[in-house]
C-alpha positions in Angstrom: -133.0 -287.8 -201.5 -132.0 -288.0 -197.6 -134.5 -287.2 -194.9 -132.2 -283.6 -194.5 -132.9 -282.0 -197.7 -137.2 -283.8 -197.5 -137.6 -281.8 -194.2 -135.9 -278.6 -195.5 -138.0 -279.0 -198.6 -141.1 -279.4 -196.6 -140.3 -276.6 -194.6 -139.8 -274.2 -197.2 -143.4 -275.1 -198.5 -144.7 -273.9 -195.6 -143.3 -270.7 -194.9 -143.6 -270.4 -199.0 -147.2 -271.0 -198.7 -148.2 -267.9 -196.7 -148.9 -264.8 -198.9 -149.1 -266.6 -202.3 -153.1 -266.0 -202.3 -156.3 -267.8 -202.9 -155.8 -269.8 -205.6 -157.0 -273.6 -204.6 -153.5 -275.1 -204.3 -155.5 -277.8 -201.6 -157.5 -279.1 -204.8 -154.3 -279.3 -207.0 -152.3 -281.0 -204.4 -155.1 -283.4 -203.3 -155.2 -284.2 -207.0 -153.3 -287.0 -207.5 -155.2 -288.7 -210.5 -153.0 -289.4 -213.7 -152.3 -286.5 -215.5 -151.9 -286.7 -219.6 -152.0 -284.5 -222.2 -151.8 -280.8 -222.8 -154.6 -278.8 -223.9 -156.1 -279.8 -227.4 -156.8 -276.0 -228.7 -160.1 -274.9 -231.2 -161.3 -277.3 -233.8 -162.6 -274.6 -235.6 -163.2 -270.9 -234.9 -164.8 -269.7 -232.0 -168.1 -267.4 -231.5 -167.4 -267.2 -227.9 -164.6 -266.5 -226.4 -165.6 -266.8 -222.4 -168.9 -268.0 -220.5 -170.7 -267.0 -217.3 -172.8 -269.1 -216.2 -176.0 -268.2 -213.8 -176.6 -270.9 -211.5 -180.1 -270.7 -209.9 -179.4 -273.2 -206.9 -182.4 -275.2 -206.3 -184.2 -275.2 -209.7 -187.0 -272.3 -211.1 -190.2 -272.8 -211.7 -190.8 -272.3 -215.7 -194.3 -272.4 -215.5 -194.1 -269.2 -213.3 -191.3 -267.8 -215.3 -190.8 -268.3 -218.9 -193.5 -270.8 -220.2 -197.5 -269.8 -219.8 -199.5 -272.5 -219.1 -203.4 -271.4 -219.2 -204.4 -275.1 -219.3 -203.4 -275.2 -215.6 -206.0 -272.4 -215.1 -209.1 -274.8 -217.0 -207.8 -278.0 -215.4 -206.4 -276.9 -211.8 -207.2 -279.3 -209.1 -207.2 -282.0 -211.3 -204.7 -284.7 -210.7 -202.0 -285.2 -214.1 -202.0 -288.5 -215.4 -199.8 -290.7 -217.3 -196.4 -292.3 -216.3 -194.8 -289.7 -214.2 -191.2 -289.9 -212.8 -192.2 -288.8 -209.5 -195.5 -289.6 -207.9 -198.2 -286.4 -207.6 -198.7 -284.6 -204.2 -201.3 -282.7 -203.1 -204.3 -280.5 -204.8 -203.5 -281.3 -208.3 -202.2 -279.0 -211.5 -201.5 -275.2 -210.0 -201.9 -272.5 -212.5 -199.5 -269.6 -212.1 -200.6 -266.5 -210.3 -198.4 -264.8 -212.6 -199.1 -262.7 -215.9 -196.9 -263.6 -219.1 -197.0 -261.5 -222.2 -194.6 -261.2 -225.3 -191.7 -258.7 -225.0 -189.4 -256.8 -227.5 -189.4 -256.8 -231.2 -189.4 -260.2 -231.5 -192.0 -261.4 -228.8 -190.3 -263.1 -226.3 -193.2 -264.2 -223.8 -192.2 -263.8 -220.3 -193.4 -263.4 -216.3 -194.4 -260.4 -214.6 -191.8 -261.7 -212.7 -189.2 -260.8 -214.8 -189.3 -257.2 -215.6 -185.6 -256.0 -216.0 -185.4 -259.2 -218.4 -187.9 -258.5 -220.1 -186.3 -255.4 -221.5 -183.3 -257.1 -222.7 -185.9 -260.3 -224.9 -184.1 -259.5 -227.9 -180.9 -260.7 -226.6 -182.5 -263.6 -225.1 -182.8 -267.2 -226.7 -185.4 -269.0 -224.1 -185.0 -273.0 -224.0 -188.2 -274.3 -223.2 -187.6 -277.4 -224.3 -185.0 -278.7 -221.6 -184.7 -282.2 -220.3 -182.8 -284.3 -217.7 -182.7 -287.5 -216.2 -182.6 -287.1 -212.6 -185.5 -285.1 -210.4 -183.3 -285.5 -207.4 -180.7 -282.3 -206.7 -177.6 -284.3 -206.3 -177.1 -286.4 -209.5 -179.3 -283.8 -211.1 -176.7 -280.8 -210.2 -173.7 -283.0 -211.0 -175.5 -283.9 -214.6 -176.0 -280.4 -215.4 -172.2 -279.6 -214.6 -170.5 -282.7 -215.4 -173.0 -285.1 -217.4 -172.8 -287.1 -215.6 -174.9 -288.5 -211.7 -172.3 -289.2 -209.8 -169.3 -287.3 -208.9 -166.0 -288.9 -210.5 -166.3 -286.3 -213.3 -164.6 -283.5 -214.7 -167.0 -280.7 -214.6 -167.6 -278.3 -218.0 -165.5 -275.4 -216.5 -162.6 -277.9 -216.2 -163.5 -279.5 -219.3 -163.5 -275.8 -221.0 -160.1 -275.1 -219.3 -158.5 -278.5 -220.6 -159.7 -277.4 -224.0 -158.8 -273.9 -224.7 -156.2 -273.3 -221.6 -155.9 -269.7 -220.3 -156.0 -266.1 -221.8 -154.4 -264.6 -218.4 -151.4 -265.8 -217.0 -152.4 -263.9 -213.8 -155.9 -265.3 -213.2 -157.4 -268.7 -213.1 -159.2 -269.7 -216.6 -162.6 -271.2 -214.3 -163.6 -269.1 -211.3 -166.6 -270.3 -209.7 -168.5 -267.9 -207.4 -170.8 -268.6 -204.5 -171.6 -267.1 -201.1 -170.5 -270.7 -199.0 -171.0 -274.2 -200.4 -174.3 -275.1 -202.8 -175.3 -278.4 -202.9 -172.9 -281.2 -203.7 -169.9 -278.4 -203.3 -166.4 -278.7 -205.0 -167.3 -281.6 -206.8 -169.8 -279.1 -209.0 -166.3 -277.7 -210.0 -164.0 -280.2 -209.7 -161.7 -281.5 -212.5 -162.1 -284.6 -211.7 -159.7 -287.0 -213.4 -158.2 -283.9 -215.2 -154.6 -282.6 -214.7 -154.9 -280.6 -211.5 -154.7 -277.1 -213.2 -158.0 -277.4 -214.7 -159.6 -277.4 -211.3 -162.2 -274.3 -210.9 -160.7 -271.7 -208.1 -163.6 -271.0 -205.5 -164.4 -268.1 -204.0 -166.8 -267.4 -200.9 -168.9 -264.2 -202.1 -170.1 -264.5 -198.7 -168.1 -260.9 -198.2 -166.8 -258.9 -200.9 -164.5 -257.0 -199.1 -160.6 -257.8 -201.2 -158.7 -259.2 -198.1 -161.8 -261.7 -197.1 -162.7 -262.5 -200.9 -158.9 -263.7 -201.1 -157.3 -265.2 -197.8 -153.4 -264.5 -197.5 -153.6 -262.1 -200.7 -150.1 -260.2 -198.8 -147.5 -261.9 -197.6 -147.5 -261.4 -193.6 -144.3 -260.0 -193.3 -142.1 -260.4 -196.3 -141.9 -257.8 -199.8 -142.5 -259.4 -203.3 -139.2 -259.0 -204.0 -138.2 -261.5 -201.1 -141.1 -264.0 -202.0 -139.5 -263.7 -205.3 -136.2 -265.0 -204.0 -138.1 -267.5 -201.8 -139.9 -268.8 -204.8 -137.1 -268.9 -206.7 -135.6 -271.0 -204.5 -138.5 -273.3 -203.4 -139.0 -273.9 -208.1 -135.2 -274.5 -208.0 -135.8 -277.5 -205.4 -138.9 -278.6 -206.8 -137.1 -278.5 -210.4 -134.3 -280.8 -209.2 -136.7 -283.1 -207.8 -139.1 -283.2 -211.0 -136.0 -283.8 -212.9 -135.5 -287.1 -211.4 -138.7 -288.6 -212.0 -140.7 -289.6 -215.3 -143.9 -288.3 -216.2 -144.5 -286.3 -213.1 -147.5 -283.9 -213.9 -148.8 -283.7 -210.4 -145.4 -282.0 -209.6 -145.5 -279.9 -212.7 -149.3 -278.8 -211.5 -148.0 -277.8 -208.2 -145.3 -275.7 -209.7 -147.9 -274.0 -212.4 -150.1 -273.2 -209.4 -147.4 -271.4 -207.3 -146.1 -269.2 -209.7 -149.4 -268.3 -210.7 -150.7 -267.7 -207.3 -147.8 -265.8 -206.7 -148.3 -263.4 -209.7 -152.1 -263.2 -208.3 -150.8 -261.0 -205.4 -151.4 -258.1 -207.5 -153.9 -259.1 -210.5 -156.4 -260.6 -208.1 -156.5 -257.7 -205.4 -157.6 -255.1 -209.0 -159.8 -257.6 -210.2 -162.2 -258.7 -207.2 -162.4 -255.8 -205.8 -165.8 -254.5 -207.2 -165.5 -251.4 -204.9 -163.8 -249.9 -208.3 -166.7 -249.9 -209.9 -169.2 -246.6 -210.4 -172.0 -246.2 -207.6 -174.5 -246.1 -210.5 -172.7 -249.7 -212.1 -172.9 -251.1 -208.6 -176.6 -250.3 -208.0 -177.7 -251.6 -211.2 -176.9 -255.2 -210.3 -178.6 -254.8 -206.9 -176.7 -254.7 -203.5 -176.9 -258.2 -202.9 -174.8 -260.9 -202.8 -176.0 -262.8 -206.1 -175.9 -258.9 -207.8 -172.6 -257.9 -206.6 -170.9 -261.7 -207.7 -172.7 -261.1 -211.6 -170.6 -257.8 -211.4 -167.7 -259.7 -210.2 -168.1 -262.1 -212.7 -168.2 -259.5 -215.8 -164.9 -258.0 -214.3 -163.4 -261.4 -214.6 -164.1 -262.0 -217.8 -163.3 -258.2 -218.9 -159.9 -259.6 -218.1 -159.7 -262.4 -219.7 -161.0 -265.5 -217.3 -162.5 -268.0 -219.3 -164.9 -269.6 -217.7 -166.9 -268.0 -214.3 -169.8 -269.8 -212.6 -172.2 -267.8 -210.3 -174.2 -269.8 -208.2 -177.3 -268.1 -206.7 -177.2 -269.3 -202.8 -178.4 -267.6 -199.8 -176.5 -267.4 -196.3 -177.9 -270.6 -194.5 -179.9 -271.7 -197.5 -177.8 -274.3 -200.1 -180.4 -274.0 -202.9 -183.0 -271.3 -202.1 -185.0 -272.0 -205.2 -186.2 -275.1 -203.9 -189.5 -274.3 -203.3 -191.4 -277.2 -202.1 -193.4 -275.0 -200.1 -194.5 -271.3 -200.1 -193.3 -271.3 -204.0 -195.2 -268.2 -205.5 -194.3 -266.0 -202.7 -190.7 -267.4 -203.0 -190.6 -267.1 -206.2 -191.5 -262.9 -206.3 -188.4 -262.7 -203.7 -186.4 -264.7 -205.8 -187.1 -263.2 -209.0 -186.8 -259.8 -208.2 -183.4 -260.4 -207.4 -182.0 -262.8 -209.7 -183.7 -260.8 -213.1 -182.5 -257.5 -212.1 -178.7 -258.7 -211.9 -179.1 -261.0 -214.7 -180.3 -258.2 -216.5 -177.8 -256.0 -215.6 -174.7 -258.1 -216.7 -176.6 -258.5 -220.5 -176.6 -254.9 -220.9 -173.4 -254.3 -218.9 -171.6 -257.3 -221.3 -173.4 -255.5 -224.5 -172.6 -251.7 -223.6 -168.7 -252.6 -223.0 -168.7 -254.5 -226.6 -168.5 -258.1 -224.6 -171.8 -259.5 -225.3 -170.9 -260.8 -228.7 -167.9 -263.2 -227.5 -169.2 -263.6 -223.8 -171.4 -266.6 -223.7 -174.2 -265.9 -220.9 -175.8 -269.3 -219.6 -178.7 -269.3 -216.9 -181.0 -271.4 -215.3 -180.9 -274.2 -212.4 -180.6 -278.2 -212.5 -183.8 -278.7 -213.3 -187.2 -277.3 -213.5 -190.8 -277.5 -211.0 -194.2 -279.7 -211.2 -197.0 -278.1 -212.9 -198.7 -279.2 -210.4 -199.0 -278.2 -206.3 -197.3 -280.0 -203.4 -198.8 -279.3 -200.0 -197.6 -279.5 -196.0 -200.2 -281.9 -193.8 -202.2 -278.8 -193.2 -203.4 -278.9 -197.1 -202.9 -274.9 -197.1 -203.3 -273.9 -201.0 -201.7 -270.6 -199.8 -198.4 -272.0 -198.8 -198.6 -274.6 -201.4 -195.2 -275.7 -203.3 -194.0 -277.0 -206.3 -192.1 -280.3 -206.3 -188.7 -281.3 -208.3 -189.3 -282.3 -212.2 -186.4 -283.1 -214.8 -188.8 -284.1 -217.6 -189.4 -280.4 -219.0 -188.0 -277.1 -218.3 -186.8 -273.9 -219.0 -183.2 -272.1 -219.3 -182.0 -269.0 -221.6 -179.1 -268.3 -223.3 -177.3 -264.7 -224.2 -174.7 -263.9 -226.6 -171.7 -266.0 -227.5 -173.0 -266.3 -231.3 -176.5 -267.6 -230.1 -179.4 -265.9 -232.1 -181.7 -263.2 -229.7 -185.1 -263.2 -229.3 -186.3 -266.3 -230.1 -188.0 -269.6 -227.7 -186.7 -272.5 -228.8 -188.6 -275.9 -228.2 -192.0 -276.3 -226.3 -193.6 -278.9 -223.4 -196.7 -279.9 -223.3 -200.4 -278.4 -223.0 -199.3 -278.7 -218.6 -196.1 -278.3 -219.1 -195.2 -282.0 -218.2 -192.6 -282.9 -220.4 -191.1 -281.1 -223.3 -192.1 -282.3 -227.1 -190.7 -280.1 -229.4 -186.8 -279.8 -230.4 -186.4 -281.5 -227.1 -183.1 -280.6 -225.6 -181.0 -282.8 -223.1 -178.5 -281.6 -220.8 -175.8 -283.2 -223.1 -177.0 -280.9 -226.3 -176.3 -278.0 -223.5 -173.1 -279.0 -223.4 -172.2 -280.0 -226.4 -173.2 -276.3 -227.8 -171.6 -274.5 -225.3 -168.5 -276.1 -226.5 -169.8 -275.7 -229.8 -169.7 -272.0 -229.6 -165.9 -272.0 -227.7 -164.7 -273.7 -230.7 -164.6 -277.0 -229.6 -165.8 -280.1 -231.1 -167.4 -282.0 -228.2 -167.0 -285.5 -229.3 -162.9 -284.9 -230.3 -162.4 -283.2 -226.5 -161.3 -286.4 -224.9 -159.3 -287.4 -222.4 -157.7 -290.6 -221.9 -158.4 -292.1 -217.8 -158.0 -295.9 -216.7 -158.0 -297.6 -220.3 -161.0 -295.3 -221.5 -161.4 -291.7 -223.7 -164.0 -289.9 -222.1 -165.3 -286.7 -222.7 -168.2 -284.8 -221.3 -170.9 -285.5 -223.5 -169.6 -288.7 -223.1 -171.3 -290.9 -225.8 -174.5 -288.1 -226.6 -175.0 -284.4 -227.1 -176.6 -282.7 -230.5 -175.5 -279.3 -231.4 -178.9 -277.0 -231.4 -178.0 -275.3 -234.6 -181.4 -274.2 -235.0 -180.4 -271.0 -232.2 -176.8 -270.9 -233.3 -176.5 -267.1 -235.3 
């Protein structure tokens, strides 16, 4: 190929590239890992079709949420013993100001805190049995995404997406939502060592206004018609030059990703735009950002986007739940907002007959000490609660998993959980589980090695499987 026809080539990339929308070409073009094999399909039939997944950035507090300690109450100020992970700080075990009482028909036990989900309990299947093995938020956001501590691997939206492929040839099958970057960033959905495709498309729910949601969504100065042509021509070229080379998936990524952000132009500008929706639809998930992106995220799967992840961050604030200080005050703020969008999309999901097959995940990366953390000035009124992995709480909605029920328990303090004990990789694996995949056949074959993302663990929890 002479230096003539690389520079016209590169040329036509660029002038290509305006208008064809927000899809993240960067991340498919910076991908230049080995690509393999196409998608491996169901292993067996699905109860879930699609999964949102409610990020709580930072990591809840269960003991003020979803599992009622009164032993903190007889035993507060008293320093926990035992081998703990992380050394104690401060006054000692801190009972929860809050009042938890059983809700629904089948007795769900829940915070005051949590009102709106409280009247949805019967949909509800509470974890309280969660477990993971880092306390810190960097390796312990990139286990709870990828399985993994460090980031070199393919995330479970990208591992969903090389698995099953996409229902909508007009919209990306992993969306991930957040107002800026949480935490970590792209590598929480990154597709790692996966063909390029598989990478989840960010969005900055920072505004929700169509032509800031998607950058370039119209073509500057040109009609579809003549982006058509230009396409046309730019595939033609890229054809010819795939056609001399072996193997080339990178190229054959590049190529997906343009024709699909081209057909985006019009699919995306109906589907983001949230302003379609009812007054009384919009209110009911709140006006704020975290509300308004769980309304986004039940039009995205309405049409057919497999996989959407909504992390809960604040302008300024990478993982507002992180309350190391002030964390029962915090926690009221906090609350009040996630619970009544959370809410919202369970009964918005259930009323529009999408419940059943939508998979509804929430929780954060890991959970908060049973006991206080204080500042220098030992102020029990701004106390905190520090980071803890060893037990915690996260519910599950729909997608085949059985309603009202708590599954698993921790300990008198809630220090560590004992019963049906869950790990991250069971998460995982029964996600996948309920998309129809079998976690230990989705493998994918990088630098001599299969991996998968339950890499060599994960046990289904059949017990809350319907």
């Amino acid at each position: 190929m002479d230096n003539t026809f690389t520079a016209s080539r590169r040329k036509m990339l660029q002038a290509a590239g305006a208008g064809f929308g927000w899809l993240a070409a960067k991340g498919v073009m910076a991908a230049e890992q080995v690509a393999s094999t196409p998608v491996s399909g169901q292993h067996f039939p699905a109860k879930a079709k699609r999964v949102i997944f409610l990020f709580m950035n930072g990591a809840p507090s269960h003991v003020d949420t979803f599992d009622p300690k009164p032993a903190l109450e007889k035993f507060a100020g008293q320093q926990p013993s035992g081998d703990l992970k992380r050394p104690s700080k401060g006054s000692g075990y801190m009972p929860s100001p809050f009042r938890f009482r059983a809700h629904g028909e089948s007795g769900v036990v829940m915070s005051e805190l949590l009102p709106n989900l409280s009247k949805v309990a019967d949909d509800l299947c509470v974890i309280r049995s969660m477990h993971t093995n880092e306390p810190n938020h960097e390796p312990g956001l990139l286990i709870m995404h990828s399985g993994h501590p460090q980031p070199v691997r393919p995330c479970l939206g990208s591992w969903t997406s090389y698995g099953l492929g996409s229902d909508n040839e007009n919209l990306p099958a992993f969306v991930a939502l957040s107002p800026g970057r949480p935490v970590v960033g792209p590598q929480l959905w990154s597709n790692g060592f996966l063909p390029g495709q598989h990478q989840g498309t960010a969005i900055d729910t920072s505004d929700l206004a169509v032509d800031k949601l998607i950058a370039n969504i119209r073509h500057p100065s040109m009609n579809r018609q003549q982006q058509r042509d230009q396409l046309d021509l730019l595939q033609f070229l890229n054809r010819r030059h795939a056609d001399q080379r072996q193997n080339e998936d990178t190229l054959e990524s590049h190529i997906r990703t343009m024709e699909m952000a081209f057909r985006m132009q019009t699919e995306a500008a109906e589907a983001f735009d949230v302003s379609k929706e009812s007054k009384h639809t919009r209110d009911a998930y709140g006006d704020t950002v975290f509300g308004q992106s769980c309304l986004l995220a039940r039009r995205l799967v309405e049409r057919d986007v497999r996989f959407v992840q909504v992390y809960y961050v604040e302008k300024g604030q990478k993982q507002p739940w992180d309350t190391h200080s002030n964390n029962n005050s915090k926690h009221q703020t906090l609350c009040a907002d996630s619970d009544r969008a959370s809410a919202a999309l369970i009964n918005d999901l259930k009323q529009r007959g999408l419940l059943e097959d939508t998979l509804v995940v929430w929780g954060g990366e890991f959970g908060r000490t049973p006991y206080a953390q204080l500042d220098k000035s030992g102020n029990m009124k701004k106390a905190g609660r520090d980071h803890h992995n060893t037990g915690f709480s996260m519910f599950m909605a729909g997608g085949g998993i059985k309603g009202g029920m708590m599954h698993g328990s921790t300990d008198e303090f809630g220090m560590n959980a004992v019963d049906n004990r869950v790990h991250v990789h069971d998460l995982h694996a029964t996600i996948l589980h309920q998309l129809g995949i079998d976690h230990t056949k989705l493998t994918y074959r990088y630098s001599g090695r299969d991996f998968r993302l339950t890499d060599v663990h994960g046990q289904i929890i059949n017990d809350i499987i319907s």
